[in-house]
N, C-alpha and C positions, 0 to 999 in steps of 0.2 A: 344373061341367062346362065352362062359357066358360073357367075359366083353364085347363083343360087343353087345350083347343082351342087358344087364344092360345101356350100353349110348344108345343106337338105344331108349329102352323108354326110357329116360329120353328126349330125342331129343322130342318125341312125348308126355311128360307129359308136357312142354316145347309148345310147339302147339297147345294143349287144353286150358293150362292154356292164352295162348295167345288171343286164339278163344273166351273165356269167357269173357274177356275184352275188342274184337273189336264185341262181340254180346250180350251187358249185357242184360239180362232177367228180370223183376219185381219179380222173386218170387226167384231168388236168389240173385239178386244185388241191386233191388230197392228197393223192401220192407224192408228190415233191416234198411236205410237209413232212413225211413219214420215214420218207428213204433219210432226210436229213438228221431228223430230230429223235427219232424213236425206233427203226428197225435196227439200230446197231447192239441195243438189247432184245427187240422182241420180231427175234427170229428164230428158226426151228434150231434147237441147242444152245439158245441163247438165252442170256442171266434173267432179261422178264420173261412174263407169265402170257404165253400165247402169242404167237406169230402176226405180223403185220404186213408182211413182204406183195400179199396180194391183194386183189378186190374183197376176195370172196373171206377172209381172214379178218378185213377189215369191216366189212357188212356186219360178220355173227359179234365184232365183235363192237360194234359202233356207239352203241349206249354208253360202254363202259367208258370209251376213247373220250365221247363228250363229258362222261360224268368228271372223269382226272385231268383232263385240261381245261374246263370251266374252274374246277376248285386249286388248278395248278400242282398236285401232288405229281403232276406229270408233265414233261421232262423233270425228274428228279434234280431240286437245285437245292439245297437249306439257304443256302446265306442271305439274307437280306438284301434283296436288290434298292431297298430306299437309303438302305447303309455306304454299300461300296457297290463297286462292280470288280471283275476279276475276269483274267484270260477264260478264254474257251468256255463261256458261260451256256449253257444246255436253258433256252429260253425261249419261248413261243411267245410272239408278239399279241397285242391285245387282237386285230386284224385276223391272222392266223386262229386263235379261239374263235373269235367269231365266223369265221370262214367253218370251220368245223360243226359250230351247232348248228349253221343254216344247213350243212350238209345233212346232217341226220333228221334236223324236221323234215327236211324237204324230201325224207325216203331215202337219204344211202346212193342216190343215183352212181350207177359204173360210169358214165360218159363211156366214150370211144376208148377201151381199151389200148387202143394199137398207138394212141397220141401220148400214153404214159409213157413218165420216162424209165430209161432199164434201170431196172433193182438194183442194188449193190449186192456185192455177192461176199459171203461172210463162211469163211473156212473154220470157224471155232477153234483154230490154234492159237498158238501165241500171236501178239498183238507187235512185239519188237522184234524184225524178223534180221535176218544176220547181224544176230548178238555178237560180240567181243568177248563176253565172257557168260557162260550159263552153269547151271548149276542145280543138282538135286541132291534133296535129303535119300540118306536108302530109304526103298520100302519100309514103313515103322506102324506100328498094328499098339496102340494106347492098350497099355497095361493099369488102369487105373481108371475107378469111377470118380476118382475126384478131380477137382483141376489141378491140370499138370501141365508146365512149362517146362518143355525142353527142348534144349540147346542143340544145334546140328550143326559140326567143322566142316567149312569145304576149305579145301586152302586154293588160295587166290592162281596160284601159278606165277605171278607176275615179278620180273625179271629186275623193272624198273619202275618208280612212280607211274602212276597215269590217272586220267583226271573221269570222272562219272560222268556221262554225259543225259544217261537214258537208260530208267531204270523198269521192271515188271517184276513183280510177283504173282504167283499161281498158287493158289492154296490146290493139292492134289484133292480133297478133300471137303471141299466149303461148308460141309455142313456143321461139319465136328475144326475148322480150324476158327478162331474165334477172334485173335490177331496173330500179325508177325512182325517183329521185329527185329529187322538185320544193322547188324552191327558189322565192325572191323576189327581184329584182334592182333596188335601188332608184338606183342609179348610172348606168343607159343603156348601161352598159360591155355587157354581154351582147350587146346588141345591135346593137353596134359591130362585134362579133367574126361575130354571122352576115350582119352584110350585106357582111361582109371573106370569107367562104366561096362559092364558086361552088354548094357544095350546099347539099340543104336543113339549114339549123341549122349548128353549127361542132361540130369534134372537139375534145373535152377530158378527159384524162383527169386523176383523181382529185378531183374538184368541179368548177365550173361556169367556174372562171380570172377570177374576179371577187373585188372585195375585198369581206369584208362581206357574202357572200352569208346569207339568212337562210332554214333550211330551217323547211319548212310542211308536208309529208306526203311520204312514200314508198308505194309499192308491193314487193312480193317474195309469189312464189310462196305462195298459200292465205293471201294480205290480201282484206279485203273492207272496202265503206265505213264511216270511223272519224265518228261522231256524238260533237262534243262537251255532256257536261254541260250544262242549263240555267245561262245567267252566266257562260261560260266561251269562251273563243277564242281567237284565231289571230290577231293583225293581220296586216289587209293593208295595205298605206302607198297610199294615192291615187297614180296612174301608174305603178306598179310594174311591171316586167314578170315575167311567168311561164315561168319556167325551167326546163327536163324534162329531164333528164340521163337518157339511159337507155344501158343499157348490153347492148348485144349481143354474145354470144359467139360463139366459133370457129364455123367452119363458118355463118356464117348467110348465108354470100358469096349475092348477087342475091334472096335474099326482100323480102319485103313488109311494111310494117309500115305502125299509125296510129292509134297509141296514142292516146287522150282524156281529159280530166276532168271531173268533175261539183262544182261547188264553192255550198253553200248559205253565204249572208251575212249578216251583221246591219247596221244602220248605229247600232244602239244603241252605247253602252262598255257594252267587256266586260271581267272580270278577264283580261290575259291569258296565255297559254298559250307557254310556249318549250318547243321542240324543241332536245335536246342529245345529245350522245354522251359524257355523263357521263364512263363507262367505256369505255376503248380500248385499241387495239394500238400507240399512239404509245410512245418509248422515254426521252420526254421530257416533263415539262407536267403539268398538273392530269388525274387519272384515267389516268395511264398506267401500262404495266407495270412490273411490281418482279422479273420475272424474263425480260427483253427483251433481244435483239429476239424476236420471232414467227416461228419456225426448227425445222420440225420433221424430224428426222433419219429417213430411213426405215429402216424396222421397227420403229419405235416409237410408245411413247404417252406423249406428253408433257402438261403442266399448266403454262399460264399464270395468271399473279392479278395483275387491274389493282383500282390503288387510287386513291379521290377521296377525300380530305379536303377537308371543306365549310370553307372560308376565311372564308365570303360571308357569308351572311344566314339564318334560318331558309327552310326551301324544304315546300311541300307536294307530293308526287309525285303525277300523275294518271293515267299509262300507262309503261308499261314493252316496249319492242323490242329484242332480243336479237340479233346476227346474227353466223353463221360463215358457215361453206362446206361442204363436200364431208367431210372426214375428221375436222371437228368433230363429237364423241362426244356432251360433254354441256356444261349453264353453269348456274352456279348465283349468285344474285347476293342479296347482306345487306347489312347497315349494323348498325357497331357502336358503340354510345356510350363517356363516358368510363369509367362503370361497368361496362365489358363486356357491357350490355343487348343481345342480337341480335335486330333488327330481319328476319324472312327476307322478301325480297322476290319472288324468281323464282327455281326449281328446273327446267330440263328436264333431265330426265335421260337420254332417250334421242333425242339431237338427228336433226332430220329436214330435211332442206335442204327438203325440196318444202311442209313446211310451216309457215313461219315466220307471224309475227304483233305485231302492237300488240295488249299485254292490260290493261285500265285495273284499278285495282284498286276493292275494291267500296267502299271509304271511301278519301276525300284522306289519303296517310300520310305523315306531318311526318318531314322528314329535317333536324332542328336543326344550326344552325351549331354545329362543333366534331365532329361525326359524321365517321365515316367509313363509305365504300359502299366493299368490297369485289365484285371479278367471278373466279368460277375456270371456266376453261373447258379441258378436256381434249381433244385432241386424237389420233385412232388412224389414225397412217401403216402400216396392215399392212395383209398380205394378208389376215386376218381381216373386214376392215372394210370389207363387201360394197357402199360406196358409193365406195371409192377408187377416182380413176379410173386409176389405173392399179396397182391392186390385184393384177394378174400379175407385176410385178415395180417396187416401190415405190420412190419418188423423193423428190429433197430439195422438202420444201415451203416456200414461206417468203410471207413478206405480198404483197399484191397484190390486185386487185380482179377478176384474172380468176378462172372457175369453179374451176381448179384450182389456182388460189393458196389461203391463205386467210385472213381477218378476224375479228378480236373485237372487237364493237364492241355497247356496251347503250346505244339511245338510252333518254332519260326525256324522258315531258313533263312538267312543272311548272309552279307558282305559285309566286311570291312568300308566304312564308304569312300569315294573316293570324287573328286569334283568332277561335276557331270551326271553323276546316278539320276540325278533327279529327270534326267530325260533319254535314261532308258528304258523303253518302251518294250512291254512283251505282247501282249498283243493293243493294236491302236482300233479295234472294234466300236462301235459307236451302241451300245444294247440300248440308247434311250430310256434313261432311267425312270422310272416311274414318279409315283406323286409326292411327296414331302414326307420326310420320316415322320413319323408318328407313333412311334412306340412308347409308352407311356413311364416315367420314370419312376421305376420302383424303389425309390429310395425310402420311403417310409417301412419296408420292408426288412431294411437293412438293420442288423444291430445296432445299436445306439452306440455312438462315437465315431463308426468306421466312415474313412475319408471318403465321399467317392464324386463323381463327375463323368459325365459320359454321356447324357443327349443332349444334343447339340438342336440349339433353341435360339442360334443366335449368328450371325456373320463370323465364320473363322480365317483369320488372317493370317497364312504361314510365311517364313521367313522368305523374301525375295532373292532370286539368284541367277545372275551372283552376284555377290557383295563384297568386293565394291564392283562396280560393273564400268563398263566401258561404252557400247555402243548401244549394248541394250538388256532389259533386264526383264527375265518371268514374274511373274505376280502369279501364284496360287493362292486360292481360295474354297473355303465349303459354304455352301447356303443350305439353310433345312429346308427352304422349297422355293421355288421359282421366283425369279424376283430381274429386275435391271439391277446394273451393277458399275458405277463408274470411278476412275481413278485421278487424285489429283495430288502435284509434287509440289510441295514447296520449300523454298529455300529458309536457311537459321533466322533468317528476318521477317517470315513469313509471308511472302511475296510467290502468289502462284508463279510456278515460272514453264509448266507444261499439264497435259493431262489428255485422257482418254475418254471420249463422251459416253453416257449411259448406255447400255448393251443389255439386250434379256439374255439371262442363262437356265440352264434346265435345274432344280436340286440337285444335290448333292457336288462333285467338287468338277473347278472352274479354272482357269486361268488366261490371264491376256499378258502378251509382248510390249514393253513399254519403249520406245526410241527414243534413247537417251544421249543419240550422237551430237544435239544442239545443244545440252545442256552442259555449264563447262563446271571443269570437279569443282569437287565442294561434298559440304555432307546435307541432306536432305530429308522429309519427310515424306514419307506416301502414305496418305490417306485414302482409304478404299471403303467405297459406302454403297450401301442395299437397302431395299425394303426392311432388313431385321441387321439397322443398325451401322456403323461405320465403327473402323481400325484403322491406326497406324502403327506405322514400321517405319524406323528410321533406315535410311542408304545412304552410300558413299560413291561417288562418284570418280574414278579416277583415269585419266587419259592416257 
């Protein structure tokens, strides 16, 4: 009789739990959802549009809720989650969407208010709070209806080196500030030039008119404070001055601005951190275009591809920022080795000027000397292309820094690499990637001649590490969609002599631990096979 008790609830803990999922509530199913995902914008003074913080916010405003998380324009992600994944990804689970639209058919229900959890509570100040070092522009009031880029001196103060740890910028202003770009100025020159300007800061356009300027963080529309990695930085050079290139557009004639930063420090050594524009619109030089200059004809859609061949030294990448303009469509950006290995780095596919970003990726990813990083970015001068601004009847576009010009530009930040990267970890989240990349290869699009390579359509097999290995060795891998995945080593005579049996993995990248403590040195093969295909990689074994 007790076990039939025992299932009988169970049957009805089983029908509860059912019930709570075909009648989700806001104060036990929706709110959590909100306070996590979406109230740290849209709260009262906060960068989205309409408050979520309560029931009653969330009721007027529920149609909308379900229309942008059904179609995913909300939480605000660009990057292609079938491509990569990256730290602190802003992502609603398939689960979570549908939790949300059952709420709203089923009427919006409040449930038990009193069982929600407490709100987060959101001061609309800065976000880095006991900074190291802060900083403002003076008050400055735009003398000009055109765009204008100017330069503001802070000097650093700093006595001795120290390293970036945790950076913010604040546009005083967001409506009229359009980017910013801080630099380091270790020459005094900068500041030669504003106290040669009657205004506040000197006019400079296209960098800061200094030799050697060394950039340290940007801002652009939907950036928020960039934390680096524990061990990880930014030098700052002792006396340095700090240099705020910001650049205001058309129309922002007599406004106001007072722009700030928030800057956390170390005085430890750190490994450090360079900030580059790898990939560019230059028509000349290391990572420029191979089908330049950047000139888009209107009523069209064109395709540029900038290329870097790494000359240099092995490099570990730690963030990647992407930047167009206005009738920039989409950017997709890889690295390919000598074996044709593609490395995919950053996919947006439906580019959004309002909401650009620095995306670190979730492991340091080794781009070896002799690689090369490919960028393609497409560009739609039509009337189709409801962000053009002059969409009514379309114009020659061509490079420039103002809104209506436009730029391809992917900074990276990196390291020097050093053995080991390959398994530092910034954040080890699991976002469960979605379904098999699918984006379609626009190569026919491409001007006739230009090299290019970049969907991955097939088993990628990255170099094993380390090599030569000892006890045991990583295997990474990429799959363009779900598939088993097994590993087998053989020795110069071709004689299996170990292996790891088939295993399902999810798309996109993979890896397995191989125990190589029975296996005695020698140099070896490892063949690694999937649904799409088999690679090998030769290894070295040494005791």
């Amino acid at each position: 009789m007790k076990r039939i008790i025992t299932s009988f609830s169970a049957i009805l803990f089983g029908v509860s739990s059912f019930a709570q999922v075909l009648n989700p509530t806001w104060a036990k199913d929706i709110a959590p959802i909100m306070y996590k995902n979406c109230t740290n914008c849209h709260h009262v003074g906060g960068a989205g549009h309409g408050s979520l913080m309560t029931y009653t916010d969330a009721n007027n405003l529920a149609g909308l809720i379900q229309y942008h998380t059904e179609n995913k324009s909300m939480p605000p992600w660009p990057p292609d989650r079938d491509y990569n994944n990256y730290a602190d990804e802003r992502h609603l689970t398939d689960k979570q969407i549908n939790l949300i639209k059952t709420w709203v058919n089923n009427g919006a229900l409040a449930g038990d208010t009193t069982l929600a959890p407490a709100p987060p509570i959101y001061s609309n100040s800065d976000l880095i709070t006991n900074a190291d070092l802060t900083g403002k522009i003076p008050t400055f009031t735009v003398f000009s209806n055109s765009d204008l880029y100017q330069c503001f001196v802070i000097p650093s103060g700093l006595t001795q080196d120290e390293f970036l740890t945790a950076i913010e910028l604040i546009p005083g202003n967001s409506s009229i500030v359009h980017h910013v770009l801080m630099f380091q100025d270790t020459t005094g020159a900068a500041r030669q030039k504003d106290n040669a300007d009657p205004n506040p800061g000197y006019t400079n356009f296209g960098g800061i008119g200094v030799a050697s300027p060394i950039l340290i963080g940007a801002w652009v529309p939907g950036s928020r404070p960039f934390i680096y990695p524990q061990g990880l930085g930014v030098k700052i050079y002792k006396n340095a001055d700090i240099v705020l290139q910001i650049h205001y557009p058309s129309n922002s004639l007599n406004q106001v601005d007072s722009t700030k930063f928030n800057m956390k420090l170390s005085a430890s050594s750190l490994r450090q951190v360079i900030i580059q524009p790898i990939l560019n619109h230059r028509t000349s030089g290391p990572g420029s275009l191979i089908n330049g200059p950047l000139s888009i004809a209107p009523n069209t859609i064109q395709t540029f591809v900038s290329k870097f061949k790494n000359n240099y030294t092995d490099l570990s990448l730690l963030a990647i920022a992407p930047h167009m303009h206005l009738i920039g469509k989409s950017i997709k950006v890889f690295s390919v080795n000598a074996a044709k290995d593609t490395t995919p780095l950053i996919n947006i596919k439906d580019w959004d000027f309002k909401w650009q970003g620095q995306y670190s990726f979730q492991k340091l990813t080794k781009l070896p000397k002799g690689d090369t990083a490919f960028a393609e970015a497409i560009y739609d001068n039509t009337a189709a292309n409801q962000n053009n601004p002059n969409k009514s009847n379309p114009l020659q576009v061509t490079l420039g820094e103002a809104t209506t010009n436009e730029m391809m530009l992917v900074y990276v930040s990196f390291l020097v690499y050093v053995n080991g990267d390959e398994n530092f970890v910034v954040d080890s989240t699991d976002y469960d990637k979605m379904d098999s990349i699918t984006d379609a290869n626009i190569d026919a699009q491409t001007p006739s001649g230009i090299e290019f390579a970049g969907v991955v359509s097939s088993l990628q097999f990255y170099e094993p590490y380390p090599n030569p290995a000892n006890n045991s060795v990583k295997v990474s891998f990429f799959l363009p969609a779900s598939s088993e995945v097994s590993l087998k080593v053989y020795d110069m005579l071709g004689q299996k002599v170990a292996e790891i049996s088939p295993k399902f993995y999810k798309d996109g990248f993979g890896d397995m631990m191989l125990n190589t403590s029975n296996i005695s040195s020698g140099n070896y093969v490892l063949e690694l096979s999937s649904s799409y295909g088999s690679r090998s990689k030769n290894i070295s074994i040494s005791k």
